[in-house]
N, C-alpha and C positions, 0 to 999 in steps of 0.2 A: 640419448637424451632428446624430449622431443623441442624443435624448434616452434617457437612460441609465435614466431614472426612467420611466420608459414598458417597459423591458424586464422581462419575467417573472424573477421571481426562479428561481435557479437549483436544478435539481430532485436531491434526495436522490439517490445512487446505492452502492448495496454491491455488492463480488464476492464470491461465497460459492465457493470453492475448496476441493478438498483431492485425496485421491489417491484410486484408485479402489478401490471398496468401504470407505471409510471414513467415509458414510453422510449424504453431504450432503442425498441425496434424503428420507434419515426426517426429518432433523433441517428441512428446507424442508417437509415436509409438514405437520408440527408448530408451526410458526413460520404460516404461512396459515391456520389454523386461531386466531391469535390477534387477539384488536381490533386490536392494534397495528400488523397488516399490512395493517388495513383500507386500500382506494384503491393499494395497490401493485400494479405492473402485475410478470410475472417472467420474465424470460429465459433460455431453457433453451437450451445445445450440449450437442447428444451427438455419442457417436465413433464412424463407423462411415457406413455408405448406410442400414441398415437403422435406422428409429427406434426405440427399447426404453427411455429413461428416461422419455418423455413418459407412457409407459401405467402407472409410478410415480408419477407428480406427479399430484395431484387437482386439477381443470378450476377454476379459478377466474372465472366467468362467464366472456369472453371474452379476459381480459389475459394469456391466455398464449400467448406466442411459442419455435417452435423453428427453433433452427439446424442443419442435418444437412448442411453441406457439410465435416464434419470436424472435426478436436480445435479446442479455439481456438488459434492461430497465426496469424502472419503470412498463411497463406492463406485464414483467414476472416476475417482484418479487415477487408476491405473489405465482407464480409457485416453485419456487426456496425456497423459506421459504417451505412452502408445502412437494416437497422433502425433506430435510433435517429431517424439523421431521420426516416424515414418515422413511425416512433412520433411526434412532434412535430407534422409535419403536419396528421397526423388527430385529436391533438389539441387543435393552437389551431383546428382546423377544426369541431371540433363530430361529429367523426365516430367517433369512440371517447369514451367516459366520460373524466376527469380523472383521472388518477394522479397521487399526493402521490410518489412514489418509485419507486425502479426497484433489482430485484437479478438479478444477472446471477448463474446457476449454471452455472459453466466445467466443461469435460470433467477426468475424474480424468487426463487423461495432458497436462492443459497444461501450460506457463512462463506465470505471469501475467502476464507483463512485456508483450508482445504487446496487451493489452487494457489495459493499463491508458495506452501509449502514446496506445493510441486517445481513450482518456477525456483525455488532460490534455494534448497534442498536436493537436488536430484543432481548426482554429479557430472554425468555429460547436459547436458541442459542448462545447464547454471555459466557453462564455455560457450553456448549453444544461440542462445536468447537474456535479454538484458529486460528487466520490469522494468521500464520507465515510467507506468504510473496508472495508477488505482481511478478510474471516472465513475462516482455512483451517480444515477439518475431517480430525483425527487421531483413526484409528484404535488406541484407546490398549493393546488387546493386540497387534496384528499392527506398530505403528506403527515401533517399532524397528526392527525389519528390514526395513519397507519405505522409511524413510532410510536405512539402509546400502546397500541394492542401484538404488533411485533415485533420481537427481538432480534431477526434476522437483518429485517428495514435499520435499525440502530447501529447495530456492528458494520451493515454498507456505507451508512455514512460515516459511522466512527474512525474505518480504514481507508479513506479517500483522500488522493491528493487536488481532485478536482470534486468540485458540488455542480454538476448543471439541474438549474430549475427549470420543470417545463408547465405550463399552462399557467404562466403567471400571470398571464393577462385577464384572465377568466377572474381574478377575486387580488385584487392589489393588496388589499388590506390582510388577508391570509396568507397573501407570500412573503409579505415584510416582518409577520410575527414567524413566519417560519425561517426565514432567511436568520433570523435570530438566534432561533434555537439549533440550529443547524454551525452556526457560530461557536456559542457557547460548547456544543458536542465537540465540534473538530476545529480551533480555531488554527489550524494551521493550513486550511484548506479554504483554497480556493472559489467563491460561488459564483457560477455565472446563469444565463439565459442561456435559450436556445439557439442562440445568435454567436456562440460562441464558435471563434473560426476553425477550421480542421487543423492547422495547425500549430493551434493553443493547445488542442485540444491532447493531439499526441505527443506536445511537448515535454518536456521531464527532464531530470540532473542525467540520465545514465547515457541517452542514445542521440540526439541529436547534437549535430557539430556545435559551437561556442553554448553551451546550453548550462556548460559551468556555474555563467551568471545569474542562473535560475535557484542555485544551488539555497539560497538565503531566503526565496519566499518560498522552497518546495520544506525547509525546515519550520518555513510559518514563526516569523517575527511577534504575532498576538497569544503566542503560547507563554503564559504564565510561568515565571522562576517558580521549582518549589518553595522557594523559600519567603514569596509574598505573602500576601493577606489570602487565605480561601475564599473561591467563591462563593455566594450561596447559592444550593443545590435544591430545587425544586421536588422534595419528596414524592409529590404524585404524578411523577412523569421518570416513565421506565428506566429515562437513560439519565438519570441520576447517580446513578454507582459507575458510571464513565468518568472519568478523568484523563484530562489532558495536562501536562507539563511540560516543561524543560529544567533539566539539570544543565548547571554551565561551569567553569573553568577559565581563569584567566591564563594560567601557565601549562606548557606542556603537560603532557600525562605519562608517567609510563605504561610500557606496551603492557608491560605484565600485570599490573593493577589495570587496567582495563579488560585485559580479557580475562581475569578473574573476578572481575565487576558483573561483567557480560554472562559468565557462565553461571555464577549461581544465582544471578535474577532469571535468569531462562531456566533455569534445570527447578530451581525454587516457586521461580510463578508463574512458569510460561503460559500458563493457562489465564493468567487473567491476563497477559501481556499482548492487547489488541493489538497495536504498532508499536516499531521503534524507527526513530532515523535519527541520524548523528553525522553531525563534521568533528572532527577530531585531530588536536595536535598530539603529537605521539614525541616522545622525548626523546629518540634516536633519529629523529627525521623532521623536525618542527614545521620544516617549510614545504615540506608533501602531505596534506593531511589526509586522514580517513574516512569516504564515506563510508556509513555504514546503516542498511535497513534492513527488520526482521518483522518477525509474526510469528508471536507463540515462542514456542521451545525453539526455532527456527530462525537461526540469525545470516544471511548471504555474506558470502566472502567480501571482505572489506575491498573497496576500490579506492587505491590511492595515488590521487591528485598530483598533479604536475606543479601546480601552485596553486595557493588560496585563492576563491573568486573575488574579493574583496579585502580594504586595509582591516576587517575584524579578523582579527587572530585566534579568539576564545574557542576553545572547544563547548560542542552543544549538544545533548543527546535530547530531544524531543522523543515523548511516551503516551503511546495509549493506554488505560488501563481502567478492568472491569472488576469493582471489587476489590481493589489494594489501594493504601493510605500512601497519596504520593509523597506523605513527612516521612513515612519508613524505606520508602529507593531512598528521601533523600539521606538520610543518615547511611543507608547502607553505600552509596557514592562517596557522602564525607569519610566515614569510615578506610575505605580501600585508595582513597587520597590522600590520608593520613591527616586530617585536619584533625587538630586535637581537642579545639570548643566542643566538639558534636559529641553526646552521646553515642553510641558505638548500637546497633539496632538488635533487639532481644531476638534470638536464633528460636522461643520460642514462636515468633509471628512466623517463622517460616513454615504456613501449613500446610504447602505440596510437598511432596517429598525431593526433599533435595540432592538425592544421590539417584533420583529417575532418569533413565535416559534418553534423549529427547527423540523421538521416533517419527520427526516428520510431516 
């Protein structure tokens, strides 16, 4: 039997995303430069055969790694997985220095979703490295219109627990209608300046000590109950068919309506299922809750709590989603809670295939 207490604690990991030229490279050069990144090891993709961002990024002794076999996507993960163990290797091996953490800076033309599969899907990895938290970077004069004409730029912001704005000073007036729309997209995220300090910046629920307490704004308090009024939704703007919610619960849940909640919205829509994160009172254990965060078909093993970070008890599941009516999760949650007001959700909306199995 393996002892569990013998295992390395699980190592910090941040994705630092955004679209291209929206200046993730100043803002990472800036950020290595502070104590707080002291022992961080950093992972760089660029796009392209020829390399051109690494001669940006300042050499930090030896902990920097690049990937040039393309944007990050499905056809570098397996580069990317590759890395990581290998980073591991060398250093329970004594052959590279000790990093306290790890940030992966994705190509401006990726879907994060692809890597972050990797992080919370991959069964030695998932013991290995902990996500502690999604930072897109928006270019806050050009930023509008590169979510109107990209759908990659959308899905970055859509999946982010941090928003930093950079060039805001350059046009006040376009960063404050952007900072808006960027709101409405992800209202459970975060927006700062480039002045955001390094250790905001890598903070998050999963890796740093008391960070528990974070646990209530990383679920983002301005996320809408489904069950309010709708917002109105800007048809001539891309990220319109984005939605954000939260489902809640005042009493425990059971574990097994839950994870038959969990499995057929994933196996059913995981495709339009941008995010999910959740605290969770569970009905054989109420006073240990579960977190829990996915992407896509791809839900990470639940982590549970020593104790609630707060006297709010409720269970919360917080959802992105492209393309599905957040009134049919919410009926299909009443549903497997057994609320009996709620219509019960027609099994023909289901139109992924729901016996597909989720491939990561």
């Amino acid at each position: 039997m393996t002892d569990d207490s013998r295992r390395p604690a699980p190592i910090p990991l941040t994705v630092l995303t955004g679209f291209l030229g929206a200046g993730k490279t100043t803002l990472l050069n800036r950020l290595l430069r502070d104590p707080a990144f002291a022992d961080t090891l950093v992972i760089v993709n660029e796009f392209g055969e020829v390399g051109l961002d690494h001669l940006l990024i300042e050499t930090v002794d030896d902990d920097m790694i690049l990937l040039g076999a393309g944007c990050l996507c499905c056809t570098v993960r397996g580069d990317l997985i590759g890395a990581l163990e290998d980073l591991l290797r060398k250093r329970d091996n004594g052959r590279i220095r000790p990093f306290r953490r790890v940030v992966i800076e994705t190509t401006g033309l990726a879907d994060p979703a692809p890597i972050l599969h990797a992080l919370i899907y991959h069964p030695y990895l998932v013991l290995r490295y902990r996500l502690q938290g999604i930072v897109t970077v928006v270019d806050a004069v050009n930023g509008d219109a590169t979510l109107d004409a990209h759908p990659e730029a959308v899905r970055q912001a859509a999946v982010a627990d941090r928003i930093v704005l950079t060039k805001a000073d350059l046009d006040p007036g376009a960063a404050d209608r952007l900072r808006a729309r960027l709101q409405a997209l992800n209202p459970g995220a975060a927006i700062d300046g480039t002045d955001v300090p390094a250790a905001d910046l890598l903070g998050g629920p999963f890796g740093l000590e008391g960070a528990r307490a974070d646990l209530r704004a990383w679920l983002g308090e301005a996320v809408p109950d489904v069950r309010a009024a709708p917002q109105p939704q800007d048809v001539n703007r891309h990220d319109a068919s984005i939605r954000a919610f939260s489902l809640t619960n005042d009493a425990p849940v059971s574990r097994a309506a839950l994870e038959m909640f969990l499995d057929l919205l994933r196996s059913s829509q995981g495709s339009k299922l941008l995010r999910l994160k959740g605290l969770v009172a569970v009905a054989d254990d109420p006073e240990r809750p579960l977190v829990l965060h996915g992407v896509q078909h791809v839900l990470h093993a639940p982590i549970s709590l020593p104790a609630w970070p707060d006297q709010d008890r409720r269970s919360r599941l917080v959802l992105i989603v492209r393309d599905l009516d957040p009134a049919f999760v919410g009926k299909l949650w009443d549903a497997f809670l057994g609320r009996p007001a709620i219509d019960a959700p027609d099994a023909a909306a289901l139109t992924d295939n729901p016996l597909a199995i989720p491939n990561g």
